[in-house]
N, C-alpha and C positions, 0 to 999 in steps of 0.2 A: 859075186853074182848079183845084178838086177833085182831090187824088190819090185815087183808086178803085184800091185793088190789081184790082179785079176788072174791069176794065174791059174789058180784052181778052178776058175768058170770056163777059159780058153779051154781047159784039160777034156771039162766032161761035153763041151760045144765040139771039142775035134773027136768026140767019144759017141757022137750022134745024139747027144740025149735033147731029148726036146725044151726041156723042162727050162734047159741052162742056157739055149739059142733064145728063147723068148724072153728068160734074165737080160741077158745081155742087149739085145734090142730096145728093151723098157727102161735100160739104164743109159745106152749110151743116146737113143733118139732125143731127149731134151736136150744133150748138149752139141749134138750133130745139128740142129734147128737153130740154137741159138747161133750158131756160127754163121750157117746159111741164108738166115732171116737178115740179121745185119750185112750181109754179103750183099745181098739180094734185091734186100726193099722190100719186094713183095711178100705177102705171108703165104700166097695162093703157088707162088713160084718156089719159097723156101720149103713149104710141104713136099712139094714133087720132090723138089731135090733130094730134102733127107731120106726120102725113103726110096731113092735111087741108090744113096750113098748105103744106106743101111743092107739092101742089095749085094752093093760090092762088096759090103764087110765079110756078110756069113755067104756067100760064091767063094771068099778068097781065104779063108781062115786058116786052112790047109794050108797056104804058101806063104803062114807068117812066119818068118825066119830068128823072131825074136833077137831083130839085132836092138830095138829099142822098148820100152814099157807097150803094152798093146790098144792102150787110149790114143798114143803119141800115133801108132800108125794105123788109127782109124782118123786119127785127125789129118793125115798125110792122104787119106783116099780121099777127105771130105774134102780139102784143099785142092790136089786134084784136080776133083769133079768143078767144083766152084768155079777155079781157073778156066776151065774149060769148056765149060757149057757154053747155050748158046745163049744169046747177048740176051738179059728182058727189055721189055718196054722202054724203060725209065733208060734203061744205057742207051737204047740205040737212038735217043733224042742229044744224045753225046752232050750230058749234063759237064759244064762247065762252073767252078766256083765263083768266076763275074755271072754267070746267069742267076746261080742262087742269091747272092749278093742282090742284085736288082728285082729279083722276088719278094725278097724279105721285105725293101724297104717298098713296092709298091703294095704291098699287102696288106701293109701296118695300119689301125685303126684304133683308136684311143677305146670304142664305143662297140668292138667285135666281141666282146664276152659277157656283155650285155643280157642278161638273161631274165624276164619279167617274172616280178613275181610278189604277192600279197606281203607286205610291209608288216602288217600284224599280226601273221603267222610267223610263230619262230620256226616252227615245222617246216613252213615251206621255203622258208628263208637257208635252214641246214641244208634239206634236201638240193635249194638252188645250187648253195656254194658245191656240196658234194657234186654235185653233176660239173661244174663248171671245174671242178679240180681234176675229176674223171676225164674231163678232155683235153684239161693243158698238159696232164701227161701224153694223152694219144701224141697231140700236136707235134709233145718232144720227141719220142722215139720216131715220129714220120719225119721230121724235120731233119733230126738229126743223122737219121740212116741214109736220109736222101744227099747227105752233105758226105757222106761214105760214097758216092756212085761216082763224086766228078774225080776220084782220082782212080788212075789204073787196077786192074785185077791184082799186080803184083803187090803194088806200093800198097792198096787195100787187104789183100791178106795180110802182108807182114804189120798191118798199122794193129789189125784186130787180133791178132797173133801176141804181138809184143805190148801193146799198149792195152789193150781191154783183156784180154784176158792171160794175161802173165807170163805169157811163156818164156822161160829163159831164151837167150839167143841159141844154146846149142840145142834145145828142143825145136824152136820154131825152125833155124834152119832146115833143121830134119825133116820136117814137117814139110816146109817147101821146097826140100832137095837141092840144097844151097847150103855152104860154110859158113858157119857161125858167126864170123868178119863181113863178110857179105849181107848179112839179114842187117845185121847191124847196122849196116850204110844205107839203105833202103830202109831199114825203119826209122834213121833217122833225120830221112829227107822227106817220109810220110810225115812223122810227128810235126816236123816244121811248118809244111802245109797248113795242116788242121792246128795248131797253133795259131799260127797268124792269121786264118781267116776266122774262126771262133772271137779271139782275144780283141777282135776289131768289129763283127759282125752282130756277136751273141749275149745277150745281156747275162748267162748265164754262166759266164765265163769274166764277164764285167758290166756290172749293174749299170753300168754309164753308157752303153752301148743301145741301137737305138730297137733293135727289136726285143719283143719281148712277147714269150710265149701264149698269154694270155690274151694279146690283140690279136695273135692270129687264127682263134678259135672258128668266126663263122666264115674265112676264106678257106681255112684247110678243110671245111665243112662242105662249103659252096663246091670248093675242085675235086672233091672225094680223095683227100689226101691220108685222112685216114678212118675213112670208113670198114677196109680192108681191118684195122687192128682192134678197131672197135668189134668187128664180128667175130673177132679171133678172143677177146678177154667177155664178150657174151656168153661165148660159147664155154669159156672156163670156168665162168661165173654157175652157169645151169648146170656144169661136169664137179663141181667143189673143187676147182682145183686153184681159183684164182684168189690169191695173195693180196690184199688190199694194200697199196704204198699210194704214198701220194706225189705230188711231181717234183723233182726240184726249181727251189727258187731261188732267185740272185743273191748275193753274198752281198753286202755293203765292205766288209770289212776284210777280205782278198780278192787275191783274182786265182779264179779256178783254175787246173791247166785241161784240156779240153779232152783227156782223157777219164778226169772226173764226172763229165757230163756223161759219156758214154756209158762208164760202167754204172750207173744209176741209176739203171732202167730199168722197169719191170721184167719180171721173169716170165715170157710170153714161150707158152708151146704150142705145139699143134693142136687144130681144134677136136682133131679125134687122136687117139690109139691107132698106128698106123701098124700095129701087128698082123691085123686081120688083112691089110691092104700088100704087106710081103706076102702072107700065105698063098695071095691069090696071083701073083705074081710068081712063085715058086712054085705054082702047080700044086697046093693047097700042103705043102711041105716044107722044110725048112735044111734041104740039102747042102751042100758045102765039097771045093775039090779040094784033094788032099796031094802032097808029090812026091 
């Protein structure tokens, strides 16, 4: 039999109890986000979505047939939905990896992280560098998520499926309604991509490489590239829920493989509790069809 840690939650959520539908919403929504967010790009687009997707969960909970663990097919609706939504912003400029490519290096500035500040204050000197670290992280995860957009919905779920966040191939298949041999080959003609273009582009991946995160501080400022993520870790900050890391930096001494970079990233969630935002959406209830 299946061990389902959730199994007893599924039990008392098809048993109407409230208590266990709004468990299970507050446990599974930061990882329904994280998935959407990296999908997505946008943070304002990855919100709606999760709590689209959170939606389909408890609508459909009734018709889970329990051929797989019950995370595995909430991550099959997130997928899905992901797959299938409508294009955002960023996709419908049909981002290509020679356009990022040509980004990077027209952007690049020795003198972009450049931040003024009183020489004989060590005070204001900490606080400069803390700020300027606070942004070469934003920079990465926008950099980095944006460099997820130029490749397909498919090739991109299976990239973040198998590569960032571990799924065996016979869960991920399941996940994307594909054999196990299948994800396989698609994931590893995603990984190839984002290899090669990382290992050649990103100094983060290879310190000899000509971009480097900290130059690109006041153009990803200047284009509001990630203002968006900054309002999203503000907002964690004011709610206690944000996690201080700090960014990564180039390795002198390997070469990263570029799913390193990925999983490295802050643990970013939605800027509110999106509970209150299903209740009202379900009619200020948290009902569910059964078959």
């Amino acid at each position: 039999m299946m061990n389902d840690p959730h199994l007893s939650l599924l039990e008392d959520c098809l048993l109407g109890k409230t208590k266990a539908l709004e468990e299970l919403i507050q446990f599974f929504q930061p990882k329904v986000f994280s998935l959407a967010l990296k999908f997505l790009w946008n943070p304002e687009d990855a919100e709606d979505a999760t709590q689209e997707i959170l939606v389909k969960v408890i609508t459909n909970l009734g018709g889970f047939r329990r051929e797989s663990k019950l995370s595995t097919w909430i991550y099959q609706i997130a997928s899905n939905h992901l797959i299938n939504a409508k294009k955002s912003k960023l996709e419908t400029k049909r981002i290509h990896l020679r356009t990022i490519r040509d980004e990077l290096h027209r952007s690049q500035s020795p003198s972009a992280s450049v931040v003024p500040f009183d020489p004989d204050s060590q005070d204001k000197e900490d606080e400069t560098k803390e700020k300027i670290s606070h942004l070469v992280l934003h920079v990465q995860v926008a950099c980095t998520y944006a460099m997820l957009q130029s490749m397909t919905r498919k090739y991109r779920m299976a990239y973040l499926l198998g590569e960032v966040f571990t799924f065996s191939s016979e869960e991920a298949g399941y996940v994307m309604g594909i054999r196990a041999d299948a994800f396989r080959q698609i994931l590893k003609r995603a990984r190839n991509q984002m290899e090669e273009f990382l290992g050649k582009e990103c100094s983060l991946t290879n310190v000899n490489n000509h971009c480097h995160c900290q130059n690109r501080i006041r153009y990803a400022s200047k284009a509001g590239r990630i203002q968006s993520y900054l309002n999203l870790s503000e907002q964690m900050k004011r709610d206690g829920r944000w996690e201080k890391m700090k960014p990564l930096l180039p390795e002198t001494k390997k070469l990263r493989k570029a799913a390193e970079v990925f999983r490295n990233q802050p643990n970013l969630l939605p800027k509110k509790n999106q509970l209150d935002g299903i209740r009202v959406l379900l009619n200020h209830s948290l009902p569910f069809t059964t078959r």
